[in-house]
C-alpha positions as CSV (number, residue, x, y, z in Angstrom):
1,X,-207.9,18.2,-9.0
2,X,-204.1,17.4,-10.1
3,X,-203.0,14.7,-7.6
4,X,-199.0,14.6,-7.2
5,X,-196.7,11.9,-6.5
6,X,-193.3,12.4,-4.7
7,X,-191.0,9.1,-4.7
8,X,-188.6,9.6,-1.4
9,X,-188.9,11.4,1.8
10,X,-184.9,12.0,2.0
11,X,-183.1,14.6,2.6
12,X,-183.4,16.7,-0.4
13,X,-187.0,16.3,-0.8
14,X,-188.0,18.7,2.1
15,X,-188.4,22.5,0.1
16,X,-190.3,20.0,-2.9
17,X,-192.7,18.8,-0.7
18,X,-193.2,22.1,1.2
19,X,-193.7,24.0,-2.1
20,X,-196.0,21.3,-3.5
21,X,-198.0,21.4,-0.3
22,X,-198.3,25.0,-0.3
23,X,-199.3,25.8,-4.0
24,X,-201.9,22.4,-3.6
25,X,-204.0,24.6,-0.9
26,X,-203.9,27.1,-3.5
27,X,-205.1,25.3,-6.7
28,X,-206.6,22.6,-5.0
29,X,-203.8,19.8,-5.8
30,X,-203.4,16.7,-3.7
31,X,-199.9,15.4,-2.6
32,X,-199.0,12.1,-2.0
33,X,-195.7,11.8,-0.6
34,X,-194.1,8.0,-0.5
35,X,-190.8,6.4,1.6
36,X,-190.1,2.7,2.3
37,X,-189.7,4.8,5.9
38,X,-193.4,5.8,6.0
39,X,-192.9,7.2,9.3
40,X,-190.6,10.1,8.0
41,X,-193.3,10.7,4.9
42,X,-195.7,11.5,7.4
43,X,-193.2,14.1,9.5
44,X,-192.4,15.4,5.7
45,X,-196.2,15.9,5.1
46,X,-197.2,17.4,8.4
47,X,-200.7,16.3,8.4
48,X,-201.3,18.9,5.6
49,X,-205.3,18.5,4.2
50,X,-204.1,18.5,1.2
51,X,-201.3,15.5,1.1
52,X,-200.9,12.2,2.6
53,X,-197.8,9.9,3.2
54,X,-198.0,6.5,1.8
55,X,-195.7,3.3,2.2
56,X,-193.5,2.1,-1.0
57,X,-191.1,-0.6,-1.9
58,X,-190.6,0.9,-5.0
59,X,-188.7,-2.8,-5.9
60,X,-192.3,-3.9,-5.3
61,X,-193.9,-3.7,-9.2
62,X,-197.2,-4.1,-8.5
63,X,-197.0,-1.8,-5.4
64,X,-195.4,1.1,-7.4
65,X,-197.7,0.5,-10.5
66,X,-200.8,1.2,-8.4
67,X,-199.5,4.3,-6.6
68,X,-198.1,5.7,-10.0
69,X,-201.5,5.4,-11.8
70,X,-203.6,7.0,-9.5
71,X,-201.6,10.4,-9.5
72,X,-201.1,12.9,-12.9
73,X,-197.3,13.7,-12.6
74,X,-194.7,12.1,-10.9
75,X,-191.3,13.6,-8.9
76,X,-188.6,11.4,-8.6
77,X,-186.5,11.8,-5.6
78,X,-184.9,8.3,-5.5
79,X,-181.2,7.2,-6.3
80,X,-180.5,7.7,-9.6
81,X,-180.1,3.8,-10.9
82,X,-184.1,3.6,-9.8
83,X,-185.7,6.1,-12.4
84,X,-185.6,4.1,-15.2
85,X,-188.1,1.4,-13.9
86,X,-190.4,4.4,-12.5
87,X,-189.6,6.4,-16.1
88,X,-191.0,3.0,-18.0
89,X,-194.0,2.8,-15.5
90,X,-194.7,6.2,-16.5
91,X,-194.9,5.6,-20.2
92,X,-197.5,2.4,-19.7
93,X,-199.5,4.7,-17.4
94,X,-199.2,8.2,-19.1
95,X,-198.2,10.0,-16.3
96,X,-195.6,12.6,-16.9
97,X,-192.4,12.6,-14.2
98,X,-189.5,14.9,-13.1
99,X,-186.4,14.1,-11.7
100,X,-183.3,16.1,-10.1
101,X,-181.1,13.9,-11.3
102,X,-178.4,13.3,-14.4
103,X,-180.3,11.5,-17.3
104,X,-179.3,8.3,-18.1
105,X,-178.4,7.3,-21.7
106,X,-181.2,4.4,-20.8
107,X,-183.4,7.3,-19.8
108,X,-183.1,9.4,-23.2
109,X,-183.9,6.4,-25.2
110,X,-187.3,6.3,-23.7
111,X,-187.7,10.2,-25.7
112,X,-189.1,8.8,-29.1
113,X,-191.9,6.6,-26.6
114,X,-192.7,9.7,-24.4
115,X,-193.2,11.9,-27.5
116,X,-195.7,9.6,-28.9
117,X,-197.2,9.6,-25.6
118,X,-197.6,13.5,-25.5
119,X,-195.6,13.0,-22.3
120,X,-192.7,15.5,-20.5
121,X,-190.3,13.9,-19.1
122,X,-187.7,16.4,-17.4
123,X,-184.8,15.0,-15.7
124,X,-182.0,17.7,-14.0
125,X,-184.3,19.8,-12.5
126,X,-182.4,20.2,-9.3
127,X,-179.4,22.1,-8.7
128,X,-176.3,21.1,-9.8
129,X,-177.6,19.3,-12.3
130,X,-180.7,21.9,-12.6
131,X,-180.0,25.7,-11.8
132,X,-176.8,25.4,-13.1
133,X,-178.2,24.9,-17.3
134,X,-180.4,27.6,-16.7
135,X,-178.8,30.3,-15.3
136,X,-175.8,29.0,-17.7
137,X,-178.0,29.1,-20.9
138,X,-180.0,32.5,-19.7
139,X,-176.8,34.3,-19.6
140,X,-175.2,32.4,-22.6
141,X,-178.4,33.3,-25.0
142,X,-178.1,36.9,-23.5
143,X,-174.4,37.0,-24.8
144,X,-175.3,36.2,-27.6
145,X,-178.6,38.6,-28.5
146,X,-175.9,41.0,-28.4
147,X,-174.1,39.7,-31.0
148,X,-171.0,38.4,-28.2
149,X,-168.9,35.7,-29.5
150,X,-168.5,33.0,-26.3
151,X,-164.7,31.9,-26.1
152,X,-164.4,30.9,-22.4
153,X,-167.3,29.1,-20.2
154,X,-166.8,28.2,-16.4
155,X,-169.2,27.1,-14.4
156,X,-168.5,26.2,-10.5
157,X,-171.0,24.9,-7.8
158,X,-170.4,23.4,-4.0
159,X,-172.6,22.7,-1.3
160,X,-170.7,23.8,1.7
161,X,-171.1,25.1,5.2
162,X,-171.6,28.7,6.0
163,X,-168.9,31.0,8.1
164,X,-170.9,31.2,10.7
165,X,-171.7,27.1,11.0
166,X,-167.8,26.6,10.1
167,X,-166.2,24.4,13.5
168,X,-164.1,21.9,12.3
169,X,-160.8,21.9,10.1
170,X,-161.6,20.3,7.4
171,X,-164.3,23.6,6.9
172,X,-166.6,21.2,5.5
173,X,-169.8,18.6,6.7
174,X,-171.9,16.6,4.9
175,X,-175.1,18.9,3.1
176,X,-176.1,15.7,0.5
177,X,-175.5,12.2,0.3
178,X,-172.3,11.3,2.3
179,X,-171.8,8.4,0.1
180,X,-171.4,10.5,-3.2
181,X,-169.1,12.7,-1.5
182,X,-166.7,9.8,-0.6
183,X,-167.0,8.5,-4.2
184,X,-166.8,12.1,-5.8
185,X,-164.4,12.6,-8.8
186,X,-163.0,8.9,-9.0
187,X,-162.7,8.5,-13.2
188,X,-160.7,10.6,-15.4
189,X,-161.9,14.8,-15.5
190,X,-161.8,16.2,-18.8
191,X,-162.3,19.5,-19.9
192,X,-160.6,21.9,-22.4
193,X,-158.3,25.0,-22.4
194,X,-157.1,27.1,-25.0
195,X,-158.3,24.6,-27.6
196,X,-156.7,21.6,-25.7
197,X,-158.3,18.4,-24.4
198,X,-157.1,18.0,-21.2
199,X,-157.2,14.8,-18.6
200,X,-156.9,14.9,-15.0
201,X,-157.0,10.9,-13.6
202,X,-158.4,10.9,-9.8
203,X,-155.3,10.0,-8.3
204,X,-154.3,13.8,-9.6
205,X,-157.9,15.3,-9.1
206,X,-157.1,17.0,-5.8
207,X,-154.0,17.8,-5.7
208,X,-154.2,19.8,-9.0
209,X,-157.2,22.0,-8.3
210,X,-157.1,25.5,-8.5
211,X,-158.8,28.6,-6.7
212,X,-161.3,30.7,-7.8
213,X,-162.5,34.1,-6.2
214,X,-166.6,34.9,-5.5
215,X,-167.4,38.0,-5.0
216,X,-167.9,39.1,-1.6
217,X,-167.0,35.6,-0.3
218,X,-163.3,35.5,-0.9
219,X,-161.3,32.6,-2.9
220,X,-162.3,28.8,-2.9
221,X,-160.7,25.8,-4.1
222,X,-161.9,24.2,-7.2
223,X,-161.5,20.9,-8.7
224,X,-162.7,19.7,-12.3
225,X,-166.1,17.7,-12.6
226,X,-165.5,14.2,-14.3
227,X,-166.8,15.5,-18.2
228,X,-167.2,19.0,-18.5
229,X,-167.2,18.5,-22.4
230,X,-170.8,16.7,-21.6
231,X,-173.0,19.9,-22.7
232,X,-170.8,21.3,-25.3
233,X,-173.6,20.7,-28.0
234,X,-176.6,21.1,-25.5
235,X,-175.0,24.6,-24.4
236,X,-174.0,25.5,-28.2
237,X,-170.3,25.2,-27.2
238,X,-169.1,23.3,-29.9
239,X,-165.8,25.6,-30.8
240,X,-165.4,26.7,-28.1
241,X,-161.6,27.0,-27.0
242,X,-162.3,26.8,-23.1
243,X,-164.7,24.8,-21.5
244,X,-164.6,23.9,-17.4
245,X,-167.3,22.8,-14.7
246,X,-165.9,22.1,-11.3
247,X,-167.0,21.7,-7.2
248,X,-166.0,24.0,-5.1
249,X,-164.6,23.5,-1.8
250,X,-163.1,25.7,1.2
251,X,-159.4,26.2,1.3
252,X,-157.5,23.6,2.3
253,X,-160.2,20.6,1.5
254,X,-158.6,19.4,-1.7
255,X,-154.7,18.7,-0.3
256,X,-156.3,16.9,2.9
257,X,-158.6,14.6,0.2
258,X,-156.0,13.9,-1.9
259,X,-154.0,12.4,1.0
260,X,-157.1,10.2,1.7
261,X,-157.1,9.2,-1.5
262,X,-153.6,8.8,-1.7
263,X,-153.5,6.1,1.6
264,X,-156.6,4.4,-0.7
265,X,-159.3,5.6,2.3
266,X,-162.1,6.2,-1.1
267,X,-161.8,2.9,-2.8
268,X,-164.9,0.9,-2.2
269,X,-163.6,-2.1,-4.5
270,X,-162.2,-4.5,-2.3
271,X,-163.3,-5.7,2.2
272,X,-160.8,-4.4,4.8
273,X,-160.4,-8.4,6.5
274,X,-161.5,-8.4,10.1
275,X,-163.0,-4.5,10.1
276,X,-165.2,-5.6,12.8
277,X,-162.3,-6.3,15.0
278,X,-159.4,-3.9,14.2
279,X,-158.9,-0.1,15.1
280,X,-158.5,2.7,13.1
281,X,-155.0,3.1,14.3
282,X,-154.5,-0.9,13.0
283,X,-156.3,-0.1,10.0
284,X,-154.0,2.9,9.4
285,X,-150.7,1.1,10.3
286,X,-151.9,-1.8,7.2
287,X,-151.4,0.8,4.6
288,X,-147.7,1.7,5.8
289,X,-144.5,-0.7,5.5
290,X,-143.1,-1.3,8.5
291,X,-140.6,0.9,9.7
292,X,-139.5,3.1,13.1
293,X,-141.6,5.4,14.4
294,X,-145.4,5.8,15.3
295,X,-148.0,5.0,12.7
296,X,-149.0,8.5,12.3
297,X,-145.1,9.7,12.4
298,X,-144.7,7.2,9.7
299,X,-148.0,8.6,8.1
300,X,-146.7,12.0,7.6
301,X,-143.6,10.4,6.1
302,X,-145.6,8.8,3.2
303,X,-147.6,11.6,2.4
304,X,-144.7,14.1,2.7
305,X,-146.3,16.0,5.1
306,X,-144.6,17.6,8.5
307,X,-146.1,16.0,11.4
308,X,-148.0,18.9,12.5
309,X,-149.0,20.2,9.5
310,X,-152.5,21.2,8.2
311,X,-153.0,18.0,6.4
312,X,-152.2,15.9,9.4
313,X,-154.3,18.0,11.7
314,X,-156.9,17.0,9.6
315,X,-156.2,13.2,9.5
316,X,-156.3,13.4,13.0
317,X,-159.0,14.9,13.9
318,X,-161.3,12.4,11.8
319,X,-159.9,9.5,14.2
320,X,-157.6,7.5,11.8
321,X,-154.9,7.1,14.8
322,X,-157.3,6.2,16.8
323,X,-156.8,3.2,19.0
324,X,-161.0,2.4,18.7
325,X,-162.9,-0.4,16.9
326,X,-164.3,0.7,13.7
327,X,-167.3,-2.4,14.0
328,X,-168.1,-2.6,10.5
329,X,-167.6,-6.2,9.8
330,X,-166.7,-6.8,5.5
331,X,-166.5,-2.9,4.7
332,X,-164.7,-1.7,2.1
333,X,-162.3,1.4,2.9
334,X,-165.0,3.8,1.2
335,X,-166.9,2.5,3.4
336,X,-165.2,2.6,6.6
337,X,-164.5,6.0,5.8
338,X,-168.2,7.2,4.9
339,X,-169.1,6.1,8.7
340,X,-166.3,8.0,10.3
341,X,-167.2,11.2,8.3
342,X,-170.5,10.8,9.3
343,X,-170.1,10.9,12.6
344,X,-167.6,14.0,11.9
345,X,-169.4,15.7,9.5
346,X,-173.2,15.6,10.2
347,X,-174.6,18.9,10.7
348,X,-175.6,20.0,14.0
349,X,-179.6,20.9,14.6
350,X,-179.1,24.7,14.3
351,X,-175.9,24.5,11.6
352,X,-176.3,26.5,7.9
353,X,-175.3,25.0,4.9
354,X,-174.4,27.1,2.0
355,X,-174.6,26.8,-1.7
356,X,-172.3,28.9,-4.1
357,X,-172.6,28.4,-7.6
358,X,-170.5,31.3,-10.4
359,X,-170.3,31.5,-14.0
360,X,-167.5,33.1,-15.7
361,X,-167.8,33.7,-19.4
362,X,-165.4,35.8,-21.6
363,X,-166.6,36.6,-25.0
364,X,-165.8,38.6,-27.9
365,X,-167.8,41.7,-28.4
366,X,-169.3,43.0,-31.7
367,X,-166.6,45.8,-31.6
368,X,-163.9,43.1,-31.3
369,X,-163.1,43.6,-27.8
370,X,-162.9,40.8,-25.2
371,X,-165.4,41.1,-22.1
372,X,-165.8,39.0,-18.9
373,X,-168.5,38.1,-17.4
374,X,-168.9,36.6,-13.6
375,X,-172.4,35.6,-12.4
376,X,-172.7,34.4,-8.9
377,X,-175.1,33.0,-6.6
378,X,-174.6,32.3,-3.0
379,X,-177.2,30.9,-0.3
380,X,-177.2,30.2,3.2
381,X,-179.5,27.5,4.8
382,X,-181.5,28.5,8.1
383,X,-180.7,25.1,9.7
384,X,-179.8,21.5,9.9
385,X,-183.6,20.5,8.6
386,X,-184.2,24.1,6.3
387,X,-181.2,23.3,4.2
388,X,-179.9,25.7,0.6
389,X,-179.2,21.9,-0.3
390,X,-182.9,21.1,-0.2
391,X,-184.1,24.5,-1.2
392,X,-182.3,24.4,-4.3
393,X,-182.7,20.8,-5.3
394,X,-186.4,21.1,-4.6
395,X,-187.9,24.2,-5.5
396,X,-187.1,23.9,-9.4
397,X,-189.0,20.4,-8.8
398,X,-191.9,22.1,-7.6
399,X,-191.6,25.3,-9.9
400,X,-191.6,22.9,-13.1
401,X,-194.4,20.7,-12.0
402,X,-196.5,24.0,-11.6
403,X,-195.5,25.1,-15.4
404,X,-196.6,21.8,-16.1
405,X,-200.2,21.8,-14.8
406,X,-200.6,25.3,-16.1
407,X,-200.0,23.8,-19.2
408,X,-196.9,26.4,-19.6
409,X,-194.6,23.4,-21.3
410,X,-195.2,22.4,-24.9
411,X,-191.9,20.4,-24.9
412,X,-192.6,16.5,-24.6
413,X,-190.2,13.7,-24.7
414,X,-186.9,13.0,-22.2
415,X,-185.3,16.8,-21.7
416,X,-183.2,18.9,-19.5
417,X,-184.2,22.7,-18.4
418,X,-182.0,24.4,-21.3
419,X,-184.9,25.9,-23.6
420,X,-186.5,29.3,-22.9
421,X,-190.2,28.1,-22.0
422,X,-188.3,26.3,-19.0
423,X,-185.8,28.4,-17.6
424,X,-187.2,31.7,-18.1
425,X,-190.3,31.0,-15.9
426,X,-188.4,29.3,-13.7
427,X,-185.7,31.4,-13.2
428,X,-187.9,34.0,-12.3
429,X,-189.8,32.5,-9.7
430,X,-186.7,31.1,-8.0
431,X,-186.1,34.6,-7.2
432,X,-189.1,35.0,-5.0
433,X,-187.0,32.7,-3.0
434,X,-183.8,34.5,-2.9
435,X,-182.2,32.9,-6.0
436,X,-180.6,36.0,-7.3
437,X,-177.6,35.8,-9.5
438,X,-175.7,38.9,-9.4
439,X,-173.8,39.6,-12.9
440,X,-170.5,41.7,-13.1
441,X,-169.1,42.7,-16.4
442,X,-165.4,43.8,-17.1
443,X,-163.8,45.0,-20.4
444,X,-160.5,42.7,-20.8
């Protein structure tokens, strides 16, 4: 029996542990799933014969020591910043792990110890990190079978909310963690075009995005991700003269969250004095010089915005001229702002979510000609609990694990899913779930 250890409960771990449950009845596999909220573990495991939920302070050594060596692989589903004390756990105890999130430069240099060890270690097995590299690299190593020459790679993703779920103006609610989304894009992007490095600080981020049309959806806003030159090599991108991965968003998002950003509403580096005590309208009226005029009159003024206009609408209808306490004693703005979009933005019980993710590649054929290529994915949640979000973070989590205990995966040490033994299999079982890319190819 291959006993399995999941590391978080939360909100993306749902379709993982499902999956996991469902193939363990299968090959006889046993499931532990563990929380610091034991109580949701056990709604997450469902009594199934073949898993358990189990208590963990994963700041607890000893604690997370003992669970780790009685199980054969380990799924990380915890914040980022905590893999690396499970990841060195892991080596001690041989145990092999998977994660769904970025790896860590601290995380790669464990690779030399986790070889020695005979050990996988696969981190961005998710989505976005995850599906993206290998639907990217399938299509990418296609291209090139054929002898095409790559000159142009873009690659979008955004979790969003479907049509049908769509009820507020901002055409947007909260499908992962609110407090990324708050904290999204602050750095400097960079990414290149027509063989130029170019730099977009955050304070430009949203107001210079640009649109981008899906197929059969219509056009979307799109905003560059901080380092899209971070796979070049990985991707075999090196001289390549255009290189872009951005987020997607509905229309009208990105001039509305640069506003926010504008008034200073994302930065969490400072406390907003007495937060406990003043109202959003108060709180609004301290980022404005004094002057005639109501705060939100004054408001429109500074952003250069017509009182009535889309971008105000929006402003308003979070609450920010509201003349209610915000109660959150010592938070920063980022802060502030994460709880008032949470009470906006959560989705309802029977709401959809929706994923889109698109490639666009242009490449040089073996004849010489130039050819485009869009490849585009788009899928709808079934409600507020059955998310795409936790679908397509999860099942490549399971998928992988599977590979693993088949003994499918020869590749040991600290990787992400870009090499054929990974994406290929898993690729292909995605499907079975509705993962379907759908290519179009035009001759420029």
């Amino acid at each position: 029996m291959k006993n399995i250890l999941i590391i978080g409960a939360g909100r993306s771990a749902s379709a993982c542990i499902t999956y996991c449950l469902t193939k363990a009845e299968k090959y006889g596999w046993f499931i532990t799933v563990a929380d610091a909220d034991p109580k949701l573990a056990e709604r997450k495991v469902k009594n199934h014969p073949h898993g358990r939920a189990a208590w963990l302070d994963v700041m607890k050594p000893n604690d997370r020591k003992d669970l780790i060596g009685r199980h054969d692989i380990v799924i990380s589903l915890l914040p980022a910043h905590l893999h690396l004390m499970v990841a060195q756990d892991c080596i001690k105890l041989k145990k092999h792990l998977v994660t769904a999130s970025y790896v860590s430069r601290e995380m790669y240099r464990l690779g030399d110890e986790a070889r020695d060890a005979s050990l996988i270690f696969m981190g961005e097995m998710g989505l976005d990190p995850g599906i993206d590299h290998m639907s990217a690299m399938k299509l990418l190593n296609d291209i090139r079978s054929k002898g095409g020459k790559i000159k142009s790679f873009k690659s979008y993703a955004g979790g969003l909310i479907a049509p049908e779920s769509d009820d507020n103006p901002w055409h947007y609610k909260f499908t992962w963690n609110p407090r990324n989304v708050v904290l999204a894009g602050q750095g400097t992007a960079q990414f290149l075009e027509n063989g130029k490095y170019k730099y977009t600080p955050y304070s430009r981020l949203f107001r210079d995005f640009h649109t981008v049309d899906i197929p059969g959806m219509g056009k979307y806003e799109a905003y560059p991700n901080r380092d899209s030159l971070l796979y070049r090599d990985v991707y075999g991108l090196n001289n390549i003269p255009t290189l872009l991965r951005g987020t997607l968003r509905h229309d009208g998002f990105c001039k509305a969250w640069h506003a926010l950003v504008k008034i200073g509403l994302t930065n969490g580096n400072y406390p907003i004095h007495d937060a406990d005590k003043i109202t959003y309208h108060e709180w609004m009226n301290a980022y404005l010089p004094e002057g005639p005029g109501s705060v939100k009159e004054r408001m429109a003024k500074f952003l250069s915005e017509e009182i009535d206009s889309p971008v105000m609408e929006k402003l308003e209808w979070l609450g920010l001229f509201r003349k209610k306490k915000i109660n959150l004693p010592s938070a920063t703005p980022a802060l502030i702002l994460e709880k008032l979009l949470l009470d906006k933005w959560t989705l309802k019980p029977d709401d959809k979510d929706m994923i889109i993710m698109q490639h666009e590649i242009e490449y040089e054929g073996k004849a010489g000609k130039m050819h485009r290529v869009v490849s585009s994915m788009v899928m709808k949640g079934n409600d507020s609990d059955d998310t795409a979000m936790s679908r397509l973070v999860g099942l490549p989590l399971g998928i992988f694990v599977r590979l693993i205990i088949d003994g499918k995966i020869t590749t040991t040490g600290v990787n992400i899913p870009v090499m054929p033994e990974v994406y290929l299999p898993v690729l292909e079982e995605l499907e079975e779930y509705g993962v379907v890319f759908k290519e179009f190819e035009t001759e420029l």
